[in-house]
C-alpha positions as CSV (number, residue, x, y, z in Angstrom):
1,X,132.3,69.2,39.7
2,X,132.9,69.1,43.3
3,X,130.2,67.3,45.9
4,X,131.2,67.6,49.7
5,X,129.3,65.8,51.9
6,X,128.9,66.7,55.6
7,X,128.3,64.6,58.8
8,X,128.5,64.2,62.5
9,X,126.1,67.1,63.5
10,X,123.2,66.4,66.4
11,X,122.4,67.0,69.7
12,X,124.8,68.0,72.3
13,X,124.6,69.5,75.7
14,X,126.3,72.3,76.4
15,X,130.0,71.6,77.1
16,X,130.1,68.6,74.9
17,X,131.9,68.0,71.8
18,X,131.1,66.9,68.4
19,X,133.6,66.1,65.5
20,X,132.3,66.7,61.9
21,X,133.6,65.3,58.7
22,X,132.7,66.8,54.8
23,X,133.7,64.3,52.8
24,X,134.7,65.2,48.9
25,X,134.1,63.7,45.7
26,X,137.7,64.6,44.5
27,X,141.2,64.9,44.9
28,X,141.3,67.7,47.7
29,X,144.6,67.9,47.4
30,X,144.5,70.5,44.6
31,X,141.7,72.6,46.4
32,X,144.2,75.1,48.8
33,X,142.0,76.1,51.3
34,X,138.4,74.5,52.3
35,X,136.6,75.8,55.1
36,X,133.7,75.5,57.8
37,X,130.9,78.1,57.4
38,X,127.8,78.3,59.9
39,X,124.7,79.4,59.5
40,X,122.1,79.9,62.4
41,X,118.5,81.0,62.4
42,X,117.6,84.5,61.2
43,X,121.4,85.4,60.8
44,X,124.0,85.1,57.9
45,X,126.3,82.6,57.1
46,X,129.8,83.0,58.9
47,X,132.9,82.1,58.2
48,X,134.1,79.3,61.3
49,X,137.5,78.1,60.3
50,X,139.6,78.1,57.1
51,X,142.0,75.0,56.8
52,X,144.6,75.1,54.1
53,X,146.8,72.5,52.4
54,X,149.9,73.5,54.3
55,X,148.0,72.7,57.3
56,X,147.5,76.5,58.2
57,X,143.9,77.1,59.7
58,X,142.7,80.5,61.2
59,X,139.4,80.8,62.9
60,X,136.5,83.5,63.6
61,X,137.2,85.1,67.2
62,X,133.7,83.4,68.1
63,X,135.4,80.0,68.1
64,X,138.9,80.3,68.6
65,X,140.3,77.6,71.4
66,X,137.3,75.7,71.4
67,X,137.2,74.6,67.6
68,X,139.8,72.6,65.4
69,X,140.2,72.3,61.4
70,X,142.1,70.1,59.9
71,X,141.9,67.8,57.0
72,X,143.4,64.2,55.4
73,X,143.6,64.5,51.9
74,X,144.2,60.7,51.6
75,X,140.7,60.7,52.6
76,X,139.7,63.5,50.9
77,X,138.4,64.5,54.1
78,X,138.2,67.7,56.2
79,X,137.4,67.8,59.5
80,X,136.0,70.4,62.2
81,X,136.8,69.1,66.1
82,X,134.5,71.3,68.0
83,X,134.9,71.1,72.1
84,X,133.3,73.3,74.8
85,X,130.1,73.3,72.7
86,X,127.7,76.8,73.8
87,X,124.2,77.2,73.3
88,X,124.9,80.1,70.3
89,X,127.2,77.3,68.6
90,X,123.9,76.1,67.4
91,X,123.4,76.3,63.7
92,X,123.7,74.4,60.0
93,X,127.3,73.7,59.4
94,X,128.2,74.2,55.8
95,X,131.8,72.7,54.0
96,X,133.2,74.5,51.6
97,X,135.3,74.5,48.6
98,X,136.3,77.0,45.9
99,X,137.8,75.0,43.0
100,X,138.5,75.9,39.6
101,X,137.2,79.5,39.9
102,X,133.3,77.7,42.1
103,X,132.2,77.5,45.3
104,X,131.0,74.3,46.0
105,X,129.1,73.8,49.0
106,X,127.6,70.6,50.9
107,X,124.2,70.3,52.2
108,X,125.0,70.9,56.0
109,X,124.3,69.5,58.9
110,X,122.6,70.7,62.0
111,X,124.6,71.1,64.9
112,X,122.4,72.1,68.1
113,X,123.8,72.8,71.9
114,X,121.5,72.6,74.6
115,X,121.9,74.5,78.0
């Protein structure tokens, strides 16, 4: 069993930044890749950024340049730096974790740009 736990969403004018953490409940150093989903009102959840334990990321087109995964498995700890915030960056972001054949996800946090 796998709990992640995210934080460091609010309220951020447009252009701002915001860095959000999902903390785990376990070792993430066996978990390979973890990622950042996103979920905004009346659309699907997308994919943002994929961070993996050789320290590769990739990222949707949406966000590319303006976002940055990484993680400290130390902490057991991923992060998502996001800079140059835009109004349609706002949405629930979601950590995620497929571990021992499950998806684990954490209860998100809201992440809202103003213009």
């Amino acid at each position: 069993q796998v709990q992640l736990v995210e934080s460091g969403g609010g309220l951020v004018q447009a252009g701002g930044s915001l860095r959000l953490s999902c903390a785990a409940s376990t070792n993430i150093f066996g978990i390979y890749v973890m990622d950042w989903y996103r979920q905004a009102p009346g659309k699907q959840r997308e994919l943002v950024a994929t961070i993996t334990n050789d320290g590769d990321t990739n990222y949707a087109n949406s966000v590319k340049g303006r976002f940055t995964g990484s993680r400290d498995n130390a902490k057991n700890t991923v992060y998502l730096q996001m800079n140059s915030l835009k109004p349609e960056d706002t949405a629930v972001y979601y950590c995620h974790a497929n571990y021992n054949l499950r998806h684990y996800w954490g209860q998100g946090t809201q992440v809202t740009v103003s213009s």
